[in-house]
C-alpha positions as CSV (number, residue, x, y, z in Angstrom):
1,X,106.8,45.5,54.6
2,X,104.1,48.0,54.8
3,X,103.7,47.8,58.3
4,X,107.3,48.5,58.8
5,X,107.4,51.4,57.1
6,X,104.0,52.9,58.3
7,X,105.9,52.3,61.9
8,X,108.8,54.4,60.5
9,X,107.0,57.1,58.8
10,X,105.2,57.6,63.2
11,X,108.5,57.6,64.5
12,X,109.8,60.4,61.7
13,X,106.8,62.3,62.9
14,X,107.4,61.6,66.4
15,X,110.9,62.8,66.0
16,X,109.9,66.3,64.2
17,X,107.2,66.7,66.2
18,X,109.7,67.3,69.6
19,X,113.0,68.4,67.7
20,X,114.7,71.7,67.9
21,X,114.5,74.4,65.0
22,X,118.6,73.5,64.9
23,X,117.7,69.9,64.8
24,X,115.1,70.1,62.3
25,X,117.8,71.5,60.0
26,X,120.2,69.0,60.9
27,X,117.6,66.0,60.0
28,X,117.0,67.5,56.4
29,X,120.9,67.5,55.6
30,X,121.0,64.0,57.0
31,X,118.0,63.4,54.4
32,X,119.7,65.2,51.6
33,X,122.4,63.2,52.4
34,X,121.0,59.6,52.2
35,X,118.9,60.3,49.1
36,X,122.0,61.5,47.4
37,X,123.7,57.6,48.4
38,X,120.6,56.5,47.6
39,X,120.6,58.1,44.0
40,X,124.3,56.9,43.8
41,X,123.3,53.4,44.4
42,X,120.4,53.4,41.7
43,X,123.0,55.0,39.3
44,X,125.4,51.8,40.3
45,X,122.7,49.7,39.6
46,X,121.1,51.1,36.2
47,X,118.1,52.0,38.4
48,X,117.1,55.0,35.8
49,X,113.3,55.5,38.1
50,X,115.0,54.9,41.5
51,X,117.5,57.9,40.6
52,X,115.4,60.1,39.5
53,X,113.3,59.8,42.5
54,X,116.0,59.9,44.7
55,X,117.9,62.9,43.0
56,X,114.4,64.6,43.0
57,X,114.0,64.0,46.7
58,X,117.7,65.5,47.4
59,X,116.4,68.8,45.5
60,X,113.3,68.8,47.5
61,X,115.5,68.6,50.8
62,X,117.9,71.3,49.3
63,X,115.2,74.0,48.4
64,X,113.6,73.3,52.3
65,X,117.2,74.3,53.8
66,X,116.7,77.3,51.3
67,X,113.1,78.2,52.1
68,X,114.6,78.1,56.0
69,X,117.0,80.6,54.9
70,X,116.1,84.3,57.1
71,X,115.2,86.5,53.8
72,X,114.6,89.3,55.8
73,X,118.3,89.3,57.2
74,X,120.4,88.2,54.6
75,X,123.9,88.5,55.5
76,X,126.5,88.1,52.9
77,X,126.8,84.6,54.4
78,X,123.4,83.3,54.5
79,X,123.7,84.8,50.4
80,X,126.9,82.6,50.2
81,X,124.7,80.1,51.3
82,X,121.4,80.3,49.4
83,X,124.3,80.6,46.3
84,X,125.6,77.3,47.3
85,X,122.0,75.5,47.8
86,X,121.1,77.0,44.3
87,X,124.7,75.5,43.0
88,X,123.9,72.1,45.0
89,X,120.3,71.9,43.7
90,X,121.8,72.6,39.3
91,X,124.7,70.2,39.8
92,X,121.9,67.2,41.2
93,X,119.7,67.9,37.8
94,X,123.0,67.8,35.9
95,X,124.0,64.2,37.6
96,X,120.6,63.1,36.8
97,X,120.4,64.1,32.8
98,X,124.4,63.4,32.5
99,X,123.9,60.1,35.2
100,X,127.3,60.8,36.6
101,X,128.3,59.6,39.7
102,X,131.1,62.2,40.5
103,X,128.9,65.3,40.3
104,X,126.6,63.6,43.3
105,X,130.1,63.1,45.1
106,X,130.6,66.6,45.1
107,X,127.4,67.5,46.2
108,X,127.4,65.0,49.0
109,X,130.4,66.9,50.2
110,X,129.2,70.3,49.6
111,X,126.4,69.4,51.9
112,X,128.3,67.2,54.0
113,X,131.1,70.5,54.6
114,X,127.5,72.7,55.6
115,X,126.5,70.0,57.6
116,X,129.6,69.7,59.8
117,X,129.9,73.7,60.3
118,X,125.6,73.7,61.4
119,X,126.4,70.4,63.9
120,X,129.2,72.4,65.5
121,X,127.2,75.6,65.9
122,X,125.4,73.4,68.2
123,X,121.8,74.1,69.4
124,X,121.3,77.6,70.9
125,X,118.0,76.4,72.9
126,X,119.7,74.2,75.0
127,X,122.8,76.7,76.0
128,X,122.3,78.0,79.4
């Protein structure tokens, strides 16, 4: 089992390491997103330690998109934005202290509804 996941954690470098900017953002939502199924599951299964980490993992994620945020030109849509991670990153503490399952639904498709307008932006390096 080790072994397995040492070979995983070389290929998650290996990805990184030769992605895009755009698909460097793109790999964090799809990690925000499983560690919030992830946390779901552990809530299913009374996994109080598994959620917790997982829940603290999708904050992490969350507050990398917002540290990827251009500060210096804030537009009132990257503000909408940062207001949203902000909003996504409270309502994951509250379904961790409340352990409710519908408040990590609605953050999976907060992010899920960012997600889907950043994948059809589509990346700018590779247009001609």
């Amino acid at each position: 089992m080790l072994a397995l996941r040492q070979y995983q954690k070389i290929g998650a470098q290996a990805q990184t390491s030769e992605a895009s900017p755009h698909r460097l953002v793109q790999m964090l939502m799809e990690g925000g997103l499983d560690r919030i199924a992830q946390a779901s599951g552990a809530m299913q299964r009374k996994d109080i330690a598994g959620k917790g980490i997982a829940i603290g993992k999708a904050i992490g994620i969350i507050g990398g998109l917002r540290e990827g945020l251009d500060r210096d030109n804030m537009t009132d849509d990257l503000n909408r934005l940062d207001n949203l991670y902000l909003y996504m990153t409270r309502r994951l503490s509250e379904a961790n202290i409340h352990n409710d399952p519908a408040i990590l639904d609605e953050v999976r498709d907060l992010l899920t509804t960012v997600k889907e307008g950043w994948d059809a932006i589509g990346d700018q390096s590779t247009a001609p």
